[in-house]
N, C-alpha and C positions, 0 to 999 in steps of 0.2 A: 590768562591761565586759569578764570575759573570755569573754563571749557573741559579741562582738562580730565577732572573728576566724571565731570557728565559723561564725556567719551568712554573714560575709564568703566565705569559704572553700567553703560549700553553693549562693552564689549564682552564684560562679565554676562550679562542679563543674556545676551544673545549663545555666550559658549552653554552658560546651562540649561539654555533650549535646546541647543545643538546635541551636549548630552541626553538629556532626556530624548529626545528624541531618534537617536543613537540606541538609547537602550529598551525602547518601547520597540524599533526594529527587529532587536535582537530577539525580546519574547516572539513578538511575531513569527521570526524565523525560527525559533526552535518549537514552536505549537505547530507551526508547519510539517517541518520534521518529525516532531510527534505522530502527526498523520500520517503523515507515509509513509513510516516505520508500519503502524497500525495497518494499514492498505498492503502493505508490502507482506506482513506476518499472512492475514487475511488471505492473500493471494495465495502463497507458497499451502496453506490450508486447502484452498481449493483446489489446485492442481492435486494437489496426492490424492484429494478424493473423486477428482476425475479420473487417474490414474486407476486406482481401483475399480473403478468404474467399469473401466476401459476393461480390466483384468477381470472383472464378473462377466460383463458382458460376452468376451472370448471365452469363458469358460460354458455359455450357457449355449453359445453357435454349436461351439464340441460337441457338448449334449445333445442339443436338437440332431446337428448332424449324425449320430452315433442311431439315437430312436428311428429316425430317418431311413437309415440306411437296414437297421433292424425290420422296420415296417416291411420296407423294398423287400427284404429278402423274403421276409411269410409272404409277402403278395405273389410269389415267382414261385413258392412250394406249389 
């Protein structure tokens, strides 16, 4: 029986690595998350500004085409 303690003692030793290790996952997983929240906010940033983009850009086709077609018409006077 003086096995017993030893065992006892290795089982403990081993669950509070198992914790630890348990909870050293879990930061991990949540600085994870942390990131790809941060990547994900980032993203949703970019897109609106390519959207705009998009909407500057159509706005400036307009234009040119508008000058464009103004030009045509004094070239035909």
């Amino acid at each position: 029986m003086t096995n017993q303690p030893d065992r006892l003692d290795r089982i403990e030793a081993a669950l509070d690595r198992q914790l630890q290790v348990n909870a050293d996952l879990r930061v991990t997983a949540e600085a994870l998350l942390q990131t790809v929240q941060i990547h994900q906010q980032n993203f949703e940033v970019i897109v609106g500004e390519i959207r705009q983009m998009q909407s500057d850009i159509r706005g400036l086709q307009t234009e040119n085409r508008r000058i464009w077609e103004r030009l045509e018409r004094q070239d035909q006077q």
